[in-house]
C-alpha positions in Angstrom: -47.9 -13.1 -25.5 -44.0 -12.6 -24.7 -42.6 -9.8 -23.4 -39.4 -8.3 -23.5 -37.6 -7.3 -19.8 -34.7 -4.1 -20.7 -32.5 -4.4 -17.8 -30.2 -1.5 -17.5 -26.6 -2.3 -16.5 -26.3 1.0 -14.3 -29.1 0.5 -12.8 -29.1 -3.2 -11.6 -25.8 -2.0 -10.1 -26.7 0.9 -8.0 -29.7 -1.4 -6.7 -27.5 -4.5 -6.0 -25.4 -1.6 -4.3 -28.3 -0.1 -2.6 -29.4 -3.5 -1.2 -26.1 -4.8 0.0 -25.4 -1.7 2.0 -28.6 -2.0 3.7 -27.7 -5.5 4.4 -24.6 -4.7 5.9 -26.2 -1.7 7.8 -28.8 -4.5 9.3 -26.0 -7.1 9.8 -24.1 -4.5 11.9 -27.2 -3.6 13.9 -27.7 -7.3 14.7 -24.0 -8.2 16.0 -24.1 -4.8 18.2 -27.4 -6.1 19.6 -25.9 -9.0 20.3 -22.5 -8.1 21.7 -24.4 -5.9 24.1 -26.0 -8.7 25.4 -22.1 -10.4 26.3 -20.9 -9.5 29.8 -17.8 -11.4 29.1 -16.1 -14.7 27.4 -18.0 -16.9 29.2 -21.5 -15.4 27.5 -20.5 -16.0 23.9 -21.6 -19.5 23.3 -24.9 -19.0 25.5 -25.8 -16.1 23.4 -25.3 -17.4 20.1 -27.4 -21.0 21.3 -29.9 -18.3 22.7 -30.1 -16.6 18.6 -29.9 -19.8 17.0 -26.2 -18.9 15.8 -23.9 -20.9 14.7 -20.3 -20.2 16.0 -17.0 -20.9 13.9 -13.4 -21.3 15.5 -11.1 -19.7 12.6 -8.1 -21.8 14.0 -4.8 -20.3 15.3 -3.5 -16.8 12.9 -0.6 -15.4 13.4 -0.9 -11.7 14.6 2.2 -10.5 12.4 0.2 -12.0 9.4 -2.8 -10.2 10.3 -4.7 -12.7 8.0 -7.7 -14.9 9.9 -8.5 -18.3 8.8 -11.5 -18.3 6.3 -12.7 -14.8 6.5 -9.1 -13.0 4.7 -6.8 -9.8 5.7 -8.7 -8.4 8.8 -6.0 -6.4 10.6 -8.1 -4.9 12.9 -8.9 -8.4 14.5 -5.5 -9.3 15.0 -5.0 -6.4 16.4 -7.6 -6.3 19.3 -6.9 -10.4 19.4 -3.7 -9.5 20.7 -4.1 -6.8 22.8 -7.1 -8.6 25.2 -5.6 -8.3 28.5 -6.6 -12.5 29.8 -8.3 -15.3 27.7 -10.4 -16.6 26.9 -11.5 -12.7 26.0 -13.9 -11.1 24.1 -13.4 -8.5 21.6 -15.6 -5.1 23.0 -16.7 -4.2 19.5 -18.1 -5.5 16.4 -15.5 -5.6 13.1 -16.8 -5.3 9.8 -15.3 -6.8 7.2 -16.7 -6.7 3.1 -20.4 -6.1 4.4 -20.5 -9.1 7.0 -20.4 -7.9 10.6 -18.1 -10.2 13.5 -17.8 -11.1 17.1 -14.9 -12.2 18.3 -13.9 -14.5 21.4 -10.5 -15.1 21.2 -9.6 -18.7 22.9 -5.7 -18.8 23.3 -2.6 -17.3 22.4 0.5 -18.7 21.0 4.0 -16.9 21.4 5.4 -16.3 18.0 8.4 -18.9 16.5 11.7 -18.3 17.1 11.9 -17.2 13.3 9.0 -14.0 14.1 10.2 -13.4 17.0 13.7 -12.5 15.4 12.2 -10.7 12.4 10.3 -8.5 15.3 13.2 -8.3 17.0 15.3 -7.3 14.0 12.7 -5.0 13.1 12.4 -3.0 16.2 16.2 -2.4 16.5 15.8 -1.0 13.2 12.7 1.7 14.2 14.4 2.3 17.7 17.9 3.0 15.8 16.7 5.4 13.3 14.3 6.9 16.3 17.3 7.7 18.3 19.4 9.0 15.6 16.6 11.6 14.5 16.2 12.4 18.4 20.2 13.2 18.2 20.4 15.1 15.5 17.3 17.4 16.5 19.0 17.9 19.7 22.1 18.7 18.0 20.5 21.1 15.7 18.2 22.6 19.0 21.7 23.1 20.9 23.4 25.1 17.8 20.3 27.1 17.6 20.5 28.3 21.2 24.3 28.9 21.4 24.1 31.0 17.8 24.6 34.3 18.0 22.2 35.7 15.0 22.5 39.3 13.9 20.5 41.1 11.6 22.0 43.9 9.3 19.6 45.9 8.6 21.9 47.9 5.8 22.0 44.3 3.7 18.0 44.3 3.9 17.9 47.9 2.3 17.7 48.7 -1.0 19.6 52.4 -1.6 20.6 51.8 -5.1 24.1 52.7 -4.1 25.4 49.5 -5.5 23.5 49.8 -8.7 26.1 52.0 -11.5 
């Protein structure tokens, strides 16, 4: 005897939905557990052997493209990549990124080319410019403001009808 299975679209969704968020819920849970168990650097690899992980190297990313190697856009990774104070280095915090949680150790640093480093360059003359034009001009406008001499006439605030005919 065959039977017939009615799946509803909606609802196969909100359970896929249901499910992956759990899984991303239990996949952050596991990478805090183990980044907890990192001192430093130097723990990463022993860890991960420890769990039966596997560890991938994402190759060399360039910060200004905050893009990494075979995972996608993850700005927030760049980010902390580039602000570890000595390396090798270890990020302090798990990243998320479309439901799979990360622990990063970053390895080395590369300065940027000639041609970023010019863009950045470029760049920041631009911000500091317009910075220090909008610092002049509110200091110009704060200086008229103290050395103005505002009255108040209270005749022009009242109305007597005297100018209506």
């Amino acid at each position: 005897m065959a039977q017939d299975l009615l799946v509803v679209p909606a609802q196969h969704k909100l359970v896929a939905a249901l499910v992956t968020s759990k899984a991303a819920v239990a996949a952050r849970d596991a990478a805090e557990k183990l980044l907890k168990q990192m001192k430093n650097a130097a723990d990463f690899d022993k860890v991960a052997a420890a769990n039966k992980l596997e560890v991938h190297q994402t190759g060399q990313f360039s910060r200004a493209g905050r893009s990494i190697p075979g995972i996608g856009d993850f700005p927030e990774v760049t980010e902390a990549a580039g602000s570890l104070p000595s390396l090798p280095g270890l990020i302090k915090q798990t990243m998320q990124h479309e439901g799979n949680s990360y622990i990063f150790e970053t390895l080395s640093r590369m300065p940027p080319s000639e041609q970023d480093w010019e863009k950045a360059a470029a760049n920041f003359k631009k911000r500091l410019l317009a910075h220090k034009q909008q610092e002049a001009w509110q200091d110009f406008v704060d200086q008229l403001k103290r050395e103005a001499s505002i009255a108040i006439d209270p005749n022009q605030l009242s109305d007597t009808g005297s100018e209506r005919s």
